[in-house]
N, CA, C and O atoms as a printed pandas DataFrame, in Angstrom:
     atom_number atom_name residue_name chain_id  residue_number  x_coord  y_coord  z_coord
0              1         N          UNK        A               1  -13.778   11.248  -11.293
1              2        CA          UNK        A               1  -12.549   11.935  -10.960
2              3         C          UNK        A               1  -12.377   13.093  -11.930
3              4         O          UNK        A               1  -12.219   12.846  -13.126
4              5         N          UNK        A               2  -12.398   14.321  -11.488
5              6        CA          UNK        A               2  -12.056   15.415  -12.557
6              7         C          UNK        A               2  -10.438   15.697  -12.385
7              8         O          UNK        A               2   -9.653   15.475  -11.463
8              9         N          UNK        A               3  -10.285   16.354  -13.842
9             10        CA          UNK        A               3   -9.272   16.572  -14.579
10            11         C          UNK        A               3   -7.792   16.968  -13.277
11            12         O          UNK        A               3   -6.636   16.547  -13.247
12            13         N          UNK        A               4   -8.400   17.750  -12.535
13            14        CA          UNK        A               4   -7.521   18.054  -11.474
14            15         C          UNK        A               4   -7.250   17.180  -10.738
15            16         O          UNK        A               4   -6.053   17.238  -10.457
16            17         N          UNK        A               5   -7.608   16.604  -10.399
17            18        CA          UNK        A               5   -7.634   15.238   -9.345
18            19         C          UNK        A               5   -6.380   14.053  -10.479
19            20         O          UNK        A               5   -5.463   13.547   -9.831
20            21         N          UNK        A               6   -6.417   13.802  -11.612
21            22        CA          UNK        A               6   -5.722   13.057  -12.259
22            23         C          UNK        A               6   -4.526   13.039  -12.306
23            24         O          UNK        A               6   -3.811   12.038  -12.269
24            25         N          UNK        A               7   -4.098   14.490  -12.419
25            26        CA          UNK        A               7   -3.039   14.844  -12.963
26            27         C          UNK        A               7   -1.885   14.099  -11.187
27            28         O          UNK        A               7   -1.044   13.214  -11.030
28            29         N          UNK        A               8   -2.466   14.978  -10.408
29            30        CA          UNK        A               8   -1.832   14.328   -8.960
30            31         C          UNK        A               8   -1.644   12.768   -8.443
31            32         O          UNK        A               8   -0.750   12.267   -7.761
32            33         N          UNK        A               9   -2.828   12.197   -9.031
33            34        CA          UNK        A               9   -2.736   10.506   -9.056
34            35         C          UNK        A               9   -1.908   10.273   -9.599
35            36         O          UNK        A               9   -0.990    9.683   -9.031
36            37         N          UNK        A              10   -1.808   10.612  -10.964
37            38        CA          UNK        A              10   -1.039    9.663  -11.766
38            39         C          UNK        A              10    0.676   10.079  -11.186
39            40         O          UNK        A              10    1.555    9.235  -11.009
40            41         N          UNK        A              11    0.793   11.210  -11.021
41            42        CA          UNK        A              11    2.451   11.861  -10.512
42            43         C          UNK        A              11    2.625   10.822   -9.383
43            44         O          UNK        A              11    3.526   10.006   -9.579
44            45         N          UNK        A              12    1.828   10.691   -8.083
45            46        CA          UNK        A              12    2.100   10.138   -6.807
46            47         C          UNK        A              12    2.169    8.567   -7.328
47            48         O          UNK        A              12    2.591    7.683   -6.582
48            49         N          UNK        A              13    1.758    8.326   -8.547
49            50        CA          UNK        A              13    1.651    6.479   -8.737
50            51         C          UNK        A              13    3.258    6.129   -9.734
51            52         O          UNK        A              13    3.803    5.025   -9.748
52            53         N          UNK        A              14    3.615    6.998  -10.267
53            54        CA          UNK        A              14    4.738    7.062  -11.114
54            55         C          UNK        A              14    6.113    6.944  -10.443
55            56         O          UNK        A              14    7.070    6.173  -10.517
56            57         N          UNK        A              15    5.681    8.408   -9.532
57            58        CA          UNK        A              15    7.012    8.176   -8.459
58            59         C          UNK        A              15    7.038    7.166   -7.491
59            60         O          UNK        A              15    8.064    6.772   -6.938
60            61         N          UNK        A              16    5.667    6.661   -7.245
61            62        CA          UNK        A              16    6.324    5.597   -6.075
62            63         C          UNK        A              16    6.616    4.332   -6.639
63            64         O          UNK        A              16    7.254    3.438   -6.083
64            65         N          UNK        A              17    6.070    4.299   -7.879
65            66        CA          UNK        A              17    7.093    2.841   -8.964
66            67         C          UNK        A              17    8.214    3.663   -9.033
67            68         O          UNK        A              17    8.853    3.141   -8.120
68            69         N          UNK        A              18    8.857    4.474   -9.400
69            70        CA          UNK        A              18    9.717    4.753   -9.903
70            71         C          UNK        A              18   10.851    4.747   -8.836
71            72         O          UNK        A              18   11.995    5.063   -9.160
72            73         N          UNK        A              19   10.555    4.413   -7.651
73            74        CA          UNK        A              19   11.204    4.312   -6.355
74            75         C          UNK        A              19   11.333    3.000   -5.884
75            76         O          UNK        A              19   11.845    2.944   -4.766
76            77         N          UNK        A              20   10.979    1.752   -6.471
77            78        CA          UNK        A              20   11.579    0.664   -6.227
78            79         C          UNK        A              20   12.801   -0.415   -6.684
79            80         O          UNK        A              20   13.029   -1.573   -6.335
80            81         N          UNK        A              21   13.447    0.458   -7.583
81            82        CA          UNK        A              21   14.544   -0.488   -7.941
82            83         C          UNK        A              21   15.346   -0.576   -7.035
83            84         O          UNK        A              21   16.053   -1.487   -7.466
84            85         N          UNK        A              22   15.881   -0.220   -5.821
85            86        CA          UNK        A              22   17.045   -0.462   -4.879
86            87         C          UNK        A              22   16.372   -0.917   -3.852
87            88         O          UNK        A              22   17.180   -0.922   -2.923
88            89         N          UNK        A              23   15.075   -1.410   -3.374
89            90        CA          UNK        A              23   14.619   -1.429   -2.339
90            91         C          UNK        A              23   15.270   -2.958   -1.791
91            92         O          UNK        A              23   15.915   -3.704   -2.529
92            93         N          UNK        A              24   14.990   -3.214   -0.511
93            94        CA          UNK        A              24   15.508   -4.505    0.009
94            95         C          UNK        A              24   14.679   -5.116    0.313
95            96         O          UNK        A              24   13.813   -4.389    0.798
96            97         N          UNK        A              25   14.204   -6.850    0.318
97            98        CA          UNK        A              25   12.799   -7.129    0.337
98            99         C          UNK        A              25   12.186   -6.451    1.637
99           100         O          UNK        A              25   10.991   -6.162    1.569
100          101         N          UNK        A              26   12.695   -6.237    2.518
101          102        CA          UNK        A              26   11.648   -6.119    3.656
102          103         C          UNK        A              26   10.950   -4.571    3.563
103          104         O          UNK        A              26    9.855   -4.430    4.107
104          105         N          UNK        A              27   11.724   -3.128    2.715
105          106        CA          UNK        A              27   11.187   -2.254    2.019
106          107         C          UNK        A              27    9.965   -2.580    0.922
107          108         O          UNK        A              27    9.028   -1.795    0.776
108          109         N          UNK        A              28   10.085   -3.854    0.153
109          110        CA          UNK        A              28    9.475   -4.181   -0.737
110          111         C          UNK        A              28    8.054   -4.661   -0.265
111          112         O          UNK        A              28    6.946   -4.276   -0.639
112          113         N          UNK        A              29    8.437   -5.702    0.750
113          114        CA          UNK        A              29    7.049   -5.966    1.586
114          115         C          UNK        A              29    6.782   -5.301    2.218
115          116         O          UNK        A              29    5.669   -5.814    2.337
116          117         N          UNK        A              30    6.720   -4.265    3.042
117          118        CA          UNK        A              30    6.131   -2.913    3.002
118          119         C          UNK        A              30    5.551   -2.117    2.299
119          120         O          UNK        A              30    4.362   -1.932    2.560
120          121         N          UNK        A              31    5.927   -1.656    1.604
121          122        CA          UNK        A              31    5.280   -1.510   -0.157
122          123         C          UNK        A              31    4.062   -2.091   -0.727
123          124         O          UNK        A              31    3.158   -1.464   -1.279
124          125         N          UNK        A              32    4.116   -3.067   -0.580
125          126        CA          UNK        A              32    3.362   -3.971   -0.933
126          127         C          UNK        A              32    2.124   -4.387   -0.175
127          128         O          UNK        A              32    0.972   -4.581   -0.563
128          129         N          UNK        A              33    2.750   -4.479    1.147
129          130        CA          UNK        A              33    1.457   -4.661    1.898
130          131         C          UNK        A              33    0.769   -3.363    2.512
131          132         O          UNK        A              33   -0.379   -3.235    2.939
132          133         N          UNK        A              34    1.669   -2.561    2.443
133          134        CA          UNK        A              34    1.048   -0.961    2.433
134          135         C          UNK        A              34   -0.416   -0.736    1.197
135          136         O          UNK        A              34   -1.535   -0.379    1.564
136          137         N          UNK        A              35   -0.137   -0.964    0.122
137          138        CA          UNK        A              35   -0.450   -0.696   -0.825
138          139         C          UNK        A              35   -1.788   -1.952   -0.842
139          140         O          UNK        A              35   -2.937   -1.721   -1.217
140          141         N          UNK        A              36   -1.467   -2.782   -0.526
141          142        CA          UNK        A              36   -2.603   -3.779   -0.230
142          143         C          UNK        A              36   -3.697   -3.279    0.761
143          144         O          UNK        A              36   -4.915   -3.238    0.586
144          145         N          UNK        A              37   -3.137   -2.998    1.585
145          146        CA          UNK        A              37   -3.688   -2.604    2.796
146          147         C          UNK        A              37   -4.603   -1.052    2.434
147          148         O          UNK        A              37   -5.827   -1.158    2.510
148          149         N          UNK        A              38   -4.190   -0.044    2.159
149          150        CA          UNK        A              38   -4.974    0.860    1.287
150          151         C          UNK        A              38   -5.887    0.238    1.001
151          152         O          UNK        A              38   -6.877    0.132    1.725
152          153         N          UNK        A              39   -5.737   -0.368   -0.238
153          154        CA          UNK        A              39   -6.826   -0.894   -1.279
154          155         C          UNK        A              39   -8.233   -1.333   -0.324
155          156         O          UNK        A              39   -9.314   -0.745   -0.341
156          157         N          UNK        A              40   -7.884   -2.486    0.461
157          158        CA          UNK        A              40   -8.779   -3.119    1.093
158          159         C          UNK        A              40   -9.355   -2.419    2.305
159          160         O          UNK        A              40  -10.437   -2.874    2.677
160          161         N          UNK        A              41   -8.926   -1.543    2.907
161          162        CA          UNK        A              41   -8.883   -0.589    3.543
162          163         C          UNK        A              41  -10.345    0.267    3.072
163          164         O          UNK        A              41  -11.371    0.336    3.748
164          165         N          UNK        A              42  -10.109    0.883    1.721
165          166        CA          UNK        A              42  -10.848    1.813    0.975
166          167         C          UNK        A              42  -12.145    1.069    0.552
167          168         O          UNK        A              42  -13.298    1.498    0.596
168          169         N          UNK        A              43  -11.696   -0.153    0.128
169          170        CA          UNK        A              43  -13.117   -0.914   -0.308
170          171         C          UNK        A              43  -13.484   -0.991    1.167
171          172         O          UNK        A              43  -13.853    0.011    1.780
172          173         N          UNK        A              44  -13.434   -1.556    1.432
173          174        CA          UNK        A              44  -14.516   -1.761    3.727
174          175         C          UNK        A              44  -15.027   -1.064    3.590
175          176         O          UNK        A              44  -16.139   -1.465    3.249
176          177         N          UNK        A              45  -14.951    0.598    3.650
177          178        CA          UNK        A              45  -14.712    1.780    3.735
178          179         C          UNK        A              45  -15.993    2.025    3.294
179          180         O          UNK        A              45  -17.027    2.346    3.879
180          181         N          UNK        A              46  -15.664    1.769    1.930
181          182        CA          UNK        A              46  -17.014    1.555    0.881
182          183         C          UNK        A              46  -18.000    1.052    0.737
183          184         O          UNK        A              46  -19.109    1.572    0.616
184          185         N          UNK        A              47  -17.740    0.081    0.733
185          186        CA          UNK        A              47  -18.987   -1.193    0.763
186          187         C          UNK        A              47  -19.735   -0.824    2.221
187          188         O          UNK        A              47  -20.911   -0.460    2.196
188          189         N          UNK        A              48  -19.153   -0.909    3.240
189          190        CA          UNK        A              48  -20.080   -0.697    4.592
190          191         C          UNK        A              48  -20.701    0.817    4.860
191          192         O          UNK        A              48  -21.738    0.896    5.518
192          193         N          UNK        A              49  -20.138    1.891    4.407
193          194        CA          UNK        A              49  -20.678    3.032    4.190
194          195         C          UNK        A              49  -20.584    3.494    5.811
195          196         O          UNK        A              49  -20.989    4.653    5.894
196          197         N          UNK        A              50  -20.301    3.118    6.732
197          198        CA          UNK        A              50  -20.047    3.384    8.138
198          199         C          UNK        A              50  -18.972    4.372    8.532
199          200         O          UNK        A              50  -19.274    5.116    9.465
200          201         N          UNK        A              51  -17.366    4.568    7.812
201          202        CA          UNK        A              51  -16.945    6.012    8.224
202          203         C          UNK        A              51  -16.391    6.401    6.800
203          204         O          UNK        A              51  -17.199    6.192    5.895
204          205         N          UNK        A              52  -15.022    6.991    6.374
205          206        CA          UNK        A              52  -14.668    8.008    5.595
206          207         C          UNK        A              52  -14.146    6.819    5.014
207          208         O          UNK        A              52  -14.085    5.760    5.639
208          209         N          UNK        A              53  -13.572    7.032    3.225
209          210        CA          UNK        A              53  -13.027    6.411    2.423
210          211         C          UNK        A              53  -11.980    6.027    2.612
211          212         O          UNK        A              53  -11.493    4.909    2.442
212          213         N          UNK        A              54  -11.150    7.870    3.350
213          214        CA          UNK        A              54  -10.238    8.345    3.205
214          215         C          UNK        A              54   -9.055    7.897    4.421
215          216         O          UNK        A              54   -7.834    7.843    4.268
216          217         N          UNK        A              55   -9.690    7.662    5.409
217          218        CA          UNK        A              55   -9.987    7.153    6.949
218          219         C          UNK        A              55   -9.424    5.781    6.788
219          220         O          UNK        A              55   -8.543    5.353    7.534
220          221         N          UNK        A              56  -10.008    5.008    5.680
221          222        CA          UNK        A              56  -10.040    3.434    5.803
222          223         C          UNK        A              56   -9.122    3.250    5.014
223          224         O          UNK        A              56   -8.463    2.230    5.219
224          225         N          UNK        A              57   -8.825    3.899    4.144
225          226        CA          UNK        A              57   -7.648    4.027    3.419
226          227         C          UNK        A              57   -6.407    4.114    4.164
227          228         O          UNK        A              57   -5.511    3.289    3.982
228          229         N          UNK        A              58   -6.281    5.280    5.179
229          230        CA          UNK        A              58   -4.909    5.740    5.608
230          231         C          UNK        A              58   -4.744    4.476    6.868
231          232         O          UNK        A              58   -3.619    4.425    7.364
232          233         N          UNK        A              59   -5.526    3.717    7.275
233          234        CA          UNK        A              59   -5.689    2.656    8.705
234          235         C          UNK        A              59   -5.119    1.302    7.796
235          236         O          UNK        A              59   -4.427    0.407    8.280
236          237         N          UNK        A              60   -5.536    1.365    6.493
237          238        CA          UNK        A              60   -5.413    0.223    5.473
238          239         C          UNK        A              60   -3.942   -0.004    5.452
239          240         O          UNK        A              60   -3.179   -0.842    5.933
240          241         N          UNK        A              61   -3.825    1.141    4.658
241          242        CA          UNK        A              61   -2.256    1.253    4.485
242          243         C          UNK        A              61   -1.276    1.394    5.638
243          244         O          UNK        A              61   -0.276    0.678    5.703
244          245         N          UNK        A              62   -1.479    2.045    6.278
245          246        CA          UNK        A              62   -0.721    2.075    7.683
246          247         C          UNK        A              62   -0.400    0.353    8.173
247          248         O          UNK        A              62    0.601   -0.362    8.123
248          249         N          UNK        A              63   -1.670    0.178    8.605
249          250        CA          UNK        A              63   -1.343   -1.419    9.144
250          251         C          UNK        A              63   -0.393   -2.768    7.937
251          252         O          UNK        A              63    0.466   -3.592    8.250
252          253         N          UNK        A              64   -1.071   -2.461    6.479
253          254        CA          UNK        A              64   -0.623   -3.051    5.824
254          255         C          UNK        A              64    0.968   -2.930    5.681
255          256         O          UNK        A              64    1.657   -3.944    5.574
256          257         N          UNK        A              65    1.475   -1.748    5.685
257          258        CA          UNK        A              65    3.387   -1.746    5.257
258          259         C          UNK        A              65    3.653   -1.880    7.148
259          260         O          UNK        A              65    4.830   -1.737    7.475
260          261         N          UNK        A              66    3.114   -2.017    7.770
261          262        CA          UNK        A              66    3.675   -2.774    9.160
262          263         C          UNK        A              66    3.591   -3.609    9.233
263          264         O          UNK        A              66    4.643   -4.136    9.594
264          265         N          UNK        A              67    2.432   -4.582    9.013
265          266        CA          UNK        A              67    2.658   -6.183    8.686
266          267         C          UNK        A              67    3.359   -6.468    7.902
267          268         O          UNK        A              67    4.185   -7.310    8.254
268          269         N          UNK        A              68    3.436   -6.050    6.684
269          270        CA          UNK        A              68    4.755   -6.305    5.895
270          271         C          UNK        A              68    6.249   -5.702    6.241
271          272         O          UNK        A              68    7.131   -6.529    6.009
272          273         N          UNK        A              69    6.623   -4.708    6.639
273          274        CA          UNK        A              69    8.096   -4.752    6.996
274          275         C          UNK        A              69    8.054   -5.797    8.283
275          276         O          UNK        A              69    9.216   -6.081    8.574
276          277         N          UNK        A              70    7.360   -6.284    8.917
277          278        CA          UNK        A              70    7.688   -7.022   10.077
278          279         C          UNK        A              70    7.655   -8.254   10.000
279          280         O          UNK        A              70    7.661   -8.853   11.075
280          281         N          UNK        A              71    7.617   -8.943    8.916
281          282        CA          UNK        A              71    7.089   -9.988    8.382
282          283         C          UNK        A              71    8.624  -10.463    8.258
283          284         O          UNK        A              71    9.470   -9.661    7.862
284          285         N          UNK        A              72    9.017  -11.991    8.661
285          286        CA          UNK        A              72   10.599  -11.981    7.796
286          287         C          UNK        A              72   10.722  -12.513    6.590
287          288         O          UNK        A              72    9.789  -12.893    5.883
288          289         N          UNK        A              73   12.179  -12.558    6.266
289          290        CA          UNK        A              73   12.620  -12.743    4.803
290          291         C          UNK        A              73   12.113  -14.124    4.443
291          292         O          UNK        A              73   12.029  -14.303    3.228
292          293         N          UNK        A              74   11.659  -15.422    5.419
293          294        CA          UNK        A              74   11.538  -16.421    4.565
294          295         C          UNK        A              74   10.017  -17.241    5.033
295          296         O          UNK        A              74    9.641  -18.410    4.948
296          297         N          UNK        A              75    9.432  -16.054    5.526
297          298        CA          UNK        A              75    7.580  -16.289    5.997
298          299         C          UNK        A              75    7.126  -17.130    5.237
299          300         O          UNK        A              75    6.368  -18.004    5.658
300          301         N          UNK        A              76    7.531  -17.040    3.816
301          302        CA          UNK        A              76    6.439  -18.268    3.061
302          303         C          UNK        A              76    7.323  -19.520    2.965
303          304         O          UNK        A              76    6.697  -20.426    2.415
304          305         N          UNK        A              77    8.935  -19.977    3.418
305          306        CA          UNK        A              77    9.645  -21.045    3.391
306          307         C          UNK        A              77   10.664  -20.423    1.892
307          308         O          UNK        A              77   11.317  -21.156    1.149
308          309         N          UNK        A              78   10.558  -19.174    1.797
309          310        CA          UNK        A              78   11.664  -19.092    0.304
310          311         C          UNK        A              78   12.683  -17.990    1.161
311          312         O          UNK        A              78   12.608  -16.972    1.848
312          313         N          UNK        A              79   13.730  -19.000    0.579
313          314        CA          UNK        A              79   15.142  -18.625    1.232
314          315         C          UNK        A              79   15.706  -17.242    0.368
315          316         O          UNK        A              79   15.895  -17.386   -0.840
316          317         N          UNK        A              80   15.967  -15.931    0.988
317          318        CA          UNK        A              80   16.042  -14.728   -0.134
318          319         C          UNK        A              80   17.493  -14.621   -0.458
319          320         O          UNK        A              80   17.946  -15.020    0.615
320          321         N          UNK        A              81   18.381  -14.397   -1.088
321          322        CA          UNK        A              81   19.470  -14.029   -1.968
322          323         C          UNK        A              81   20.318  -13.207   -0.936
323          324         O          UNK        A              81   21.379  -12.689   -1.283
């Protein structure tokens, strides 16, 4: 990753922590499974070498904060506040 490339990561990773203190869980699991979803997304991506990083990334994340906002408040049996 060169020097240019950093400076933009780290800004886009700051602000989007810096954007969760008011969220409501079902914002949160979105978030979350967005961000999951990326990740695993990008590795596939990778490891199989079959289309773009960038591609498997944006399909990752996409699907991931839709399974998670659609998911409800007590999916795993915990009753939320």
């Amino acid at each position: 990753m060169t020097p240019l490339t950093k400076v933009p990561t780290v800004a886009v990773i700051v602000l989007g922590l810096s954007a969760c203190a008011n969220m409501t869980p079902q914002q949160q699991r979105a978030l979350s499974g967005g961000a999951m979803g990326a990740a695993g997304g990008a590795a596939i991506a990778a490891m199989t070498g079959g289309g773009s990083i960038v591609a498997g990334t944006l399909i990752g994340g996409g699907g991931g904060a839709l399974i998670g906002s659609l998911l409800p408040d007590n999916w795993l049996g915990h009753k939320s506040n």
